[in-house]
C-alpha positions as CSV (number, residue, x, y, z in Angstrom):
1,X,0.0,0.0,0.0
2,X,0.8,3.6,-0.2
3,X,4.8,4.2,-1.5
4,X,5.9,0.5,-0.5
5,X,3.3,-0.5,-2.7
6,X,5.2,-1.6,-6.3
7,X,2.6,0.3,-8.3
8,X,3.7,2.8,-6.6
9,X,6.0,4.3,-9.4
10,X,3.1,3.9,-11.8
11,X,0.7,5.4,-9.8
12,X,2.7,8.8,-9.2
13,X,2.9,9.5,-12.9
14,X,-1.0,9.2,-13.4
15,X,-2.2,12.6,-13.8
16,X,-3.3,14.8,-11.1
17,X,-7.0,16.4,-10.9
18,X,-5.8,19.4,-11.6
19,X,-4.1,18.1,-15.0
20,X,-6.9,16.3,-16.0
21,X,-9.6,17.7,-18.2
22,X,-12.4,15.6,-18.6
23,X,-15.6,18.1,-18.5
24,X,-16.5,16.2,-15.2
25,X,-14.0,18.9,-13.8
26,X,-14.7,21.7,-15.3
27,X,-16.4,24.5,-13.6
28,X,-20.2,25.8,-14.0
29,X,-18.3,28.5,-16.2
30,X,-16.5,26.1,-17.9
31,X,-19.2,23.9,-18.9
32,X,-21.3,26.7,-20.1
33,X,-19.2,27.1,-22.9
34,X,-20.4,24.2,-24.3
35,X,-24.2,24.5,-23.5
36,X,-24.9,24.0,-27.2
37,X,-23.8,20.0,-27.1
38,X,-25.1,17.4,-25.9
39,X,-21.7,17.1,-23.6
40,X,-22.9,19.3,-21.1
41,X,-25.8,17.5,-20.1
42,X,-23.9,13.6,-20.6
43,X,-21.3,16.0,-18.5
44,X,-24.3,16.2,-15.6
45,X,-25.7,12.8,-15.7
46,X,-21.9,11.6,-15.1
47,X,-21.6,13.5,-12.5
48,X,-24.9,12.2,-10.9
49,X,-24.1,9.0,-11.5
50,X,-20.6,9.1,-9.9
51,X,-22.3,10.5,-6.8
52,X,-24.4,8.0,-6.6
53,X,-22.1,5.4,-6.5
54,X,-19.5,7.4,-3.9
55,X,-22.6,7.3,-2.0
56,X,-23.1,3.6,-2.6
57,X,-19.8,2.5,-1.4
58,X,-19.3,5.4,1.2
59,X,-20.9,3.0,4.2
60,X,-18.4,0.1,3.4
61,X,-15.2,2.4,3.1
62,X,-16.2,3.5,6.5
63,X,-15.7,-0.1,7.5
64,X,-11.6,0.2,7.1
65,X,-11.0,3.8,8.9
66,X,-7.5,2.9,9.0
67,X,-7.0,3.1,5.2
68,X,-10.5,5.3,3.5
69,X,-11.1,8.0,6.3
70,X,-10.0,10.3,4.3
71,X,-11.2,9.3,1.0
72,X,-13.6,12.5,-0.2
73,X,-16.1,12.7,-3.1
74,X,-13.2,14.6,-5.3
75,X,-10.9,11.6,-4.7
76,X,-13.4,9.0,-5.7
77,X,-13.9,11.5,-8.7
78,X,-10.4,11.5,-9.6
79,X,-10.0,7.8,-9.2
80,X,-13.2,7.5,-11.1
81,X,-12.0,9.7,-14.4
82,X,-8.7,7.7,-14.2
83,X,-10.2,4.3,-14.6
84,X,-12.5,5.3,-16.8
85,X,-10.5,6.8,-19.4
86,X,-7.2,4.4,-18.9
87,X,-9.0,0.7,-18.2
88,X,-8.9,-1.9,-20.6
89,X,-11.2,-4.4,-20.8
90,X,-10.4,-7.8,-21.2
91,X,-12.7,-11.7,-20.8
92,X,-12.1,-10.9,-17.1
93,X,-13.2,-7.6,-16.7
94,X,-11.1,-4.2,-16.8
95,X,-8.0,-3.6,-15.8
96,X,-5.0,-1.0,-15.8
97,X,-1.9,-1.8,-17.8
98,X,0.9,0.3,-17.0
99,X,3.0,2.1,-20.0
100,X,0.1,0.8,-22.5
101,X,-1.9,3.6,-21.0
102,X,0.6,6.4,-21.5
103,X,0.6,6.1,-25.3
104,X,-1.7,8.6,-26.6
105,X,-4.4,9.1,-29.3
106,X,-4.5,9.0,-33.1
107,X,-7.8,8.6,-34.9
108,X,-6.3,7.5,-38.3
109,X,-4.1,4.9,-36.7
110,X,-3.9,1.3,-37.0
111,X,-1.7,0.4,-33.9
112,X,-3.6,-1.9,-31.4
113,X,-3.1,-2.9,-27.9
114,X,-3.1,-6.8,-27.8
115,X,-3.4,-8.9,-24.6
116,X,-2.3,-12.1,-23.5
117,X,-4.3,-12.9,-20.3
118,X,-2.8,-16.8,-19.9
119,X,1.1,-14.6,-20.0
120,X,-0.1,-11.5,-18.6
121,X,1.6,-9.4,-21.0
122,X,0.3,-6.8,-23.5
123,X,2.4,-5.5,-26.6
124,X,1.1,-2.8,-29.0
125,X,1.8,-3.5,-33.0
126,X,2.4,-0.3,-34.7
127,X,0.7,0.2,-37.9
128,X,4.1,1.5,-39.7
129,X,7.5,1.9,-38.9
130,X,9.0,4.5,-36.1
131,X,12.4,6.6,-36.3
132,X,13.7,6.7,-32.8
133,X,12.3,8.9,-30.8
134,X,9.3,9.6,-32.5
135,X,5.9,9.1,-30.7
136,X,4.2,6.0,-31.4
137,X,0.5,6.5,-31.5
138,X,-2.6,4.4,-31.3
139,X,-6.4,4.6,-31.4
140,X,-8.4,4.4,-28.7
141,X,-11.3,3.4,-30.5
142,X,-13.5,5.7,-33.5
143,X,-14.3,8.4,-31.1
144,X,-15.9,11.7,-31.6
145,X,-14.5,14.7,-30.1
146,X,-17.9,14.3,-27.6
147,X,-16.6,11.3,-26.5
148,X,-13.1,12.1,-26.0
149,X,-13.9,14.9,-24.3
150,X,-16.8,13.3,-21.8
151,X,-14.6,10.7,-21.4
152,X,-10.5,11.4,-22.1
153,X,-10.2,14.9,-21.2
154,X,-9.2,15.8,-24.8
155,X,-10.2,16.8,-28.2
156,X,-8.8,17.0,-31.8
157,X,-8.8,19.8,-34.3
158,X,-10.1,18.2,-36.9
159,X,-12.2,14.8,-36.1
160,X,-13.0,12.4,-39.0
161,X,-15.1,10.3,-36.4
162,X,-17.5,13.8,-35.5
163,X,-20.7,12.9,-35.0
164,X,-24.0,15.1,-33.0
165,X,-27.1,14.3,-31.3
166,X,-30.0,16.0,-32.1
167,X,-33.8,16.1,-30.2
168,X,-36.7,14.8,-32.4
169,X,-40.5,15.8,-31.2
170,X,-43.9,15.4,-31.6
171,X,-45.7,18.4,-30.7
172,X,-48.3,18.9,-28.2
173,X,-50.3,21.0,-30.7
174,X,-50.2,18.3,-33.1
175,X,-54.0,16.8,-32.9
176,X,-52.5,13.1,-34.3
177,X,-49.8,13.5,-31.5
178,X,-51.0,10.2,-29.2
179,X,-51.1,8.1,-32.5
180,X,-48.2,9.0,-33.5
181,X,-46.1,8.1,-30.2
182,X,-48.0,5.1,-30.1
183,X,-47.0,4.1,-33.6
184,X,-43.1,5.0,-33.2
185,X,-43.4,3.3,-30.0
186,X,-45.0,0.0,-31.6
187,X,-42.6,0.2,-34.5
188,X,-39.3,0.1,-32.4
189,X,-39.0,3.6,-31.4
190,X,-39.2,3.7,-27.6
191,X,-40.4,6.9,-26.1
192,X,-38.5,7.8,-23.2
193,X,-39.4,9.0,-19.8
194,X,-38.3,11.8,-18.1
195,X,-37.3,11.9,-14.1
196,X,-40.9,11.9,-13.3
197,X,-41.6,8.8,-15.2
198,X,-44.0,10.6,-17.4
199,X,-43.6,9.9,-21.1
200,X,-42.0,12.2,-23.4
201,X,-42.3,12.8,-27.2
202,X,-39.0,13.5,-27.6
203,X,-36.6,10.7,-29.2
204,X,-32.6,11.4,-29.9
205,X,-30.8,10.8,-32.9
206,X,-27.0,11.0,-33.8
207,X,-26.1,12.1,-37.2
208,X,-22.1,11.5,-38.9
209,X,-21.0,13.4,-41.5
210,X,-22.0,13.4,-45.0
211,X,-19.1,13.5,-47.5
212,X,-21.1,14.0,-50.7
213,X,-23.9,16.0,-51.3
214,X,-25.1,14.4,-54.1
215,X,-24.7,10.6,-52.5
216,X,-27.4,8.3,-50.2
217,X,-27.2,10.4,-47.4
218,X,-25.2,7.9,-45.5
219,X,-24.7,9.4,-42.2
220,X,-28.6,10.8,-41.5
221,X,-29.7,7.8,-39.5
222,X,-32.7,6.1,-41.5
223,X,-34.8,6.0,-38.3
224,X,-34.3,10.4,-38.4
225,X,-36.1,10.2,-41.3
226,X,-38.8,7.9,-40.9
227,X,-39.3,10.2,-37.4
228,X,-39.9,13.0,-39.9
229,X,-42.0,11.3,-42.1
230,X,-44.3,10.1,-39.2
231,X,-44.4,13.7,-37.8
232,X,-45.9,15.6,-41.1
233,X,-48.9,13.2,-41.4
234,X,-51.9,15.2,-40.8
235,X,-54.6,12.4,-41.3
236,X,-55.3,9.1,-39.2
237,X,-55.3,7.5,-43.2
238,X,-51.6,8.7,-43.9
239,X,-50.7,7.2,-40.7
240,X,-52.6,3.5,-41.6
241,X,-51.0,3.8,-45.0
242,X,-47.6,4.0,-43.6
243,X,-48.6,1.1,-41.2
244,X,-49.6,-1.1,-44.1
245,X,-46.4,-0.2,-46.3
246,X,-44.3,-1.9,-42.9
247,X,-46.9,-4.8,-42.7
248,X,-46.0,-5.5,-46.2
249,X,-42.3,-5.1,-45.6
250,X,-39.4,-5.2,-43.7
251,X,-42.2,-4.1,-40.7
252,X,-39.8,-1.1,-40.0
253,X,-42.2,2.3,-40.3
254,X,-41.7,5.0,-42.6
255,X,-38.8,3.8,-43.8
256,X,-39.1,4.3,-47.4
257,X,-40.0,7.7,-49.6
258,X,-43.5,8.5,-49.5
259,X,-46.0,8.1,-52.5
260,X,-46.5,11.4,-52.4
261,X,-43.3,13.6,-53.4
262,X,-44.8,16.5,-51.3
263,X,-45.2,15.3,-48.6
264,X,-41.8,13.8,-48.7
265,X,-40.7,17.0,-49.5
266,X,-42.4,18.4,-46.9
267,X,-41.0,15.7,-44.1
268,X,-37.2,16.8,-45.1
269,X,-38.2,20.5,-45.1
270,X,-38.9,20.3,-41.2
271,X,-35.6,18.4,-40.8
272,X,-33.8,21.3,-42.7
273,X,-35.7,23.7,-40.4
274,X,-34.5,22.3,-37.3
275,X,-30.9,21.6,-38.6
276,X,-30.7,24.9,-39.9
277,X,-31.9,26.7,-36.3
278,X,-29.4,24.3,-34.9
279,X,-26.6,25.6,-36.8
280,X,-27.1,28.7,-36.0
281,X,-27.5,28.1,-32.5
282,X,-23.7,26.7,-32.6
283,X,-22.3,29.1,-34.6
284,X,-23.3,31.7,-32.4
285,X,-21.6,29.6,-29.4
286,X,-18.6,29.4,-31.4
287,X,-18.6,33.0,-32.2
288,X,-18.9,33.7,-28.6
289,X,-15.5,31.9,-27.5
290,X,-14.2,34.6,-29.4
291,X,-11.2,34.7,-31.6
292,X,-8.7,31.5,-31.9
293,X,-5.7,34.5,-30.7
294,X,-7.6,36.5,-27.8
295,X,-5.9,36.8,-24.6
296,X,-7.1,34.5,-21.6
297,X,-5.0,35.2,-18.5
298,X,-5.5,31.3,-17.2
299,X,-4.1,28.6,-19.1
300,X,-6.2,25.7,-17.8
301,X,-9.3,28.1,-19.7
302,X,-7.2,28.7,-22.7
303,X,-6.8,25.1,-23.2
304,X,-10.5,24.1,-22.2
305,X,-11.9,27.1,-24.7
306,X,-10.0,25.7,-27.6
307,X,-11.3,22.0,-27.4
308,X,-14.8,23.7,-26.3
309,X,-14.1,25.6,-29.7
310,X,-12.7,22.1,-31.4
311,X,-16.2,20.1,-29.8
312,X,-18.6,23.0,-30.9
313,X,-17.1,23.4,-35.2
314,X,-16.8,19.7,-35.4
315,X,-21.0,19.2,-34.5
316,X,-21.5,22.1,-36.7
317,X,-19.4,20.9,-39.5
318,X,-21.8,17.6,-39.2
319,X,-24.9,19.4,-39.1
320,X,-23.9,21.9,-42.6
321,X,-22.9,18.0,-44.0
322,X,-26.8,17.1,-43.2
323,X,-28.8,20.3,-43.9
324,X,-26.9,20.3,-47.6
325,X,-27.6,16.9,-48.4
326,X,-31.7,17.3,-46.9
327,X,-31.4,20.4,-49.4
328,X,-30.1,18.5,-52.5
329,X,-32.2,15.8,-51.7
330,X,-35.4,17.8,-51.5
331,X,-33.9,20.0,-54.9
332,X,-33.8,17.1,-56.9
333,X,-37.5,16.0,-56.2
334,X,-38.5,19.0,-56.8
335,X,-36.8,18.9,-60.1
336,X,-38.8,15.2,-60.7
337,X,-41.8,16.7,-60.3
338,X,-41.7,19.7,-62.0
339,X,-40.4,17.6,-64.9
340,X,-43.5,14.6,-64.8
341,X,-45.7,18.3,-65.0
342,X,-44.0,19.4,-67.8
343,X,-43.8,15.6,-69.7
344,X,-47.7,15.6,-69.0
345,X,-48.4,19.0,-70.0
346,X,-46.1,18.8,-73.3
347,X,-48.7,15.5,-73.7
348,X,-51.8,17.1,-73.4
349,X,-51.6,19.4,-75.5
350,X,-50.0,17.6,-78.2
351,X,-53.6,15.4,-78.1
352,X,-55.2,18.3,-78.0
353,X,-53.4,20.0,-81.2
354,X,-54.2,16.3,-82.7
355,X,-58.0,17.0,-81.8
356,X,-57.9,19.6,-83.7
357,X,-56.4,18.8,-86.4
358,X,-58.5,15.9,-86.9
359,X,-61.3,18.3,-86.3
């Protein structure tokens, strides 16, 4: 235990609290900087949950005075985030492997962490070859900056693996509201509860960059649409029709265009509404952290603004992605259906100028 302990070498060169800066310890200030993502309120619920279990185990530490009487909420914190963000996991649980854990994070690598549980060892196999000296990185897994923030106490400037969460709703306005909640419920989509236990019509969905415009939208979660879909209905027929189309499917709802192009039209507008708002909501946060080179006379906020700054453009970067594809998407129907009016116009009046002429 303590400095006889032969861990002990290994433990002293685990970061400090004060070094660490996983968004569990930043301040009310802090935290507020990030308002905008979903972080800050994952940030809250850890918190909460890491309470709770201090509280859990409090009454047994106070079984062995001799070695956890001093053992505060801030330690159990500390010795939470360290676990959390360092542990490996393995057929026999999670453990810490010393060194393995001080090699940092590269999203594009292809180094992994192998274990041998029978030899106890672990080696790492690098992905390319290393000059001396130079740092050998690996990947902790395809993390957004979210979750390496939330959960690492770091970001990167530019993350391939971005992705955001966004809130989907039924309206209370909305007179088809109960069916509807029912019918996302039925179909797979569980409504949640809130701390009351009271349902909610909101659902979440996490969208991924789009890298081409003009492609299938891969990164705009299926179920994000079909939510849409289900939300512009305005008849209790529309709503059977969609049931009908699962029945004589896959049984997923709303999962494929609608019949009518404007109401599909109409579905993606309201999801280019909301990721449009959005956008602007993060901009403005983004705006507000002020300019990359303005002065902050702490360094432990300098550094938290910037991956604050880092967090906040990567989400908005994902949401432009979306929001231009919804808009192509929703162009290019248009463009269908103004060109099946013009095919049946340029028809009709060819028949009638054959009437005529018959005439």
């Amino acid at each position: 235990m303590g400095h006889d302990s032969e861990w002990a070498p290994y433990i002293s060169r685990l970061p400090r609290p004060e070094e660490m800066h996983n968004t569990i310890f930043w301040s009310e200030g802090e935290l507020e900087m990030i308002r905008q993502s979903s972080v800050y309120q994952e940030t809250i619920n850890q918190r909460s949950q890491i309470q709770q279990e201090f509280l859990a185990i409090r009454t047994a530490l106070k079984n062995f005075p001799e070695t956890f009487e001093s053992i505060t909420y801030e330690d159990f914190m500390h010795a939470y985030a360290l676990v959390t963000s360092r542990a490996w996991g393995s057929t026999k649980g999670y453990s810490l492997i010393p060194f393995a854990d001080f090699l940092n994070h590269d999203g594009t690598s292809e180094s992994i962490v192998l274990s041998d549980e029978d030899k106890l060892f672990s080696e790492v196999l690098a992905d390319r070859n290393y000059t001396p000296g130079e740092q050998v990185l690996i990947r902790y897994g395809k993390f957004s900056n979210a979750t390496l923030l939330l959960d690492f106490g770091f970001t990167l400037p530019y993350n391939i693996h971005d992705q955001v969460q966004i809130q989907g709703s039924i309206p209370h306005h909305d007179n088809l509201r109960e069916m509807k909640l029912e019918l996302l419920k039925r179909h797979h989509r569980p409504v949640s509860k809130d701390d009351n236990g009271f349902s909610s019509s909101m659902d979440s969905f996490t969208i991924k960059e789009i890298r081409s415009g003009s492609g299938k939208g891969k990164g705009i979660p299926q179920s994000l649409r079909a939510f849409a879909r289900v939300q512009c209905c305005t008849s209790p027929q529309e709503l059977s029709d969609l049931v009908e189309e699962a029945a004589q499917h896959d049984g997923r709802l709303a999962r494929r265009p609608l019949t009518n192009n404007c109401r599909e039209i109409k579905a993606h507008q309201m999801l280019i509404s909301t990721l449009t708002q959005l956008a602007e909501d993060y901009d403005a946060s983004v705006k507000s952290l002020g300019p990359v080179s303005s002065p902050v006379t702490c360094e432990r906020l300098s550094h938290r603004r910037q991956m604050a700054r880092d967090l906040l453009s990567g989400e908005l970067r994902i949401l432009e992605s979306a929001s231009a594809w919804l808009k192509n998407y929703c162009a290019t129907l248009t463009a269908t259906d103004s060109h099946r009016d013009g095919v049946c116009s340029t028809k009709l009046s060819r028949r009638r100028t054959e009437g005529r002429d018959i005439i």
